[in-house]
N, C-alpha and C positions, 0 to 999 in steps of 0.2 A: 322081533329082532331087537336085540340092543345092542349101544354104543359103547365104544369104550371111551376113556376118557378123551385118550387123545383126538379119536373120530369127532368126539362132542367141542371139543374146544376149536379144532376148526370147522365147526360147522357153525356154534357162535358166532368164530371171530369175523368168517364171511360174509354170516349176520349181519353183521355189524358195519362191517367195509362196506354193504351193498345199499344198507339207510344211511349211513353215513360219508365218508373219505376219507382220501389216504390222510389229508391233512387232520383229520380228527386224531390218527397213530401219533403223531407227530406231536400234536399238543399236550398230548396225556402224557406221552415220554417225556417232554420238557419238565411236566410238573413233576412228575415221578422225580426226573434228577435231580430238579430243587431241593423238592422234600428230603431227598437225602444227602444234598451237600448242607441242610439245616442241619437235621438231625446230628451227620457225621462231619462235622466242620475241619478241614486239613484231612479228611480221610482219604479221598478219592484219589490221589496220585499213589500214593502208597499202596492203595489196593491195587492200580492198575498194574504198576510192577509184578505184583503177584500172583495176577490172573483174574483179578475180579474179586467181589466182598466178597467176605465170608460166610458161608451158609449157616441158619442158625442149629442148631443142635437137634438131634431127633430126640424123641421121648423117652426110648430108651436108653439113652447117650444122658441124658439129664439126671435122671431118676435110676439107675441101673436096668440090667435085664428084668428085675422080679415088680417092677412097679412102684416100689418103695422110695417114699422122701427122704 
């Protein structure tokens, strides 16, 4: 039997909440948002207006449909 992805990620994340706690969630978000009000400094109010950052581009969004640079 296999998992799909998303069956696999919460059964990780359960994982994880069950060796660990809720407050371990809680920490890693905090750094997480650090790291991106470093990264994107004056970003985050402008996003939030808009719904949230922006996703970054698929591969064939980058490179066109054929692969090509």
């Amino acid at each position: 039997m296999s998992l799909s992805v998303v069956e696999a990620g919460r059964k990780g994340g359960l994982t994880v909440l069950s060796k660990r706690s809720r407050s371990y969630y809680s920490e890693i978000g905090k750094k997480g948002q650090e790291a991106m009000r470093h990264k994107y400094p004056n970003s985050a109010s402008g996003w939030g207006k808009l719904g949230g950052r922006p996703r970054k581009l698929l591969l064939d969004q980058t490179w066109g449909s054929k692969g090509e640079k």
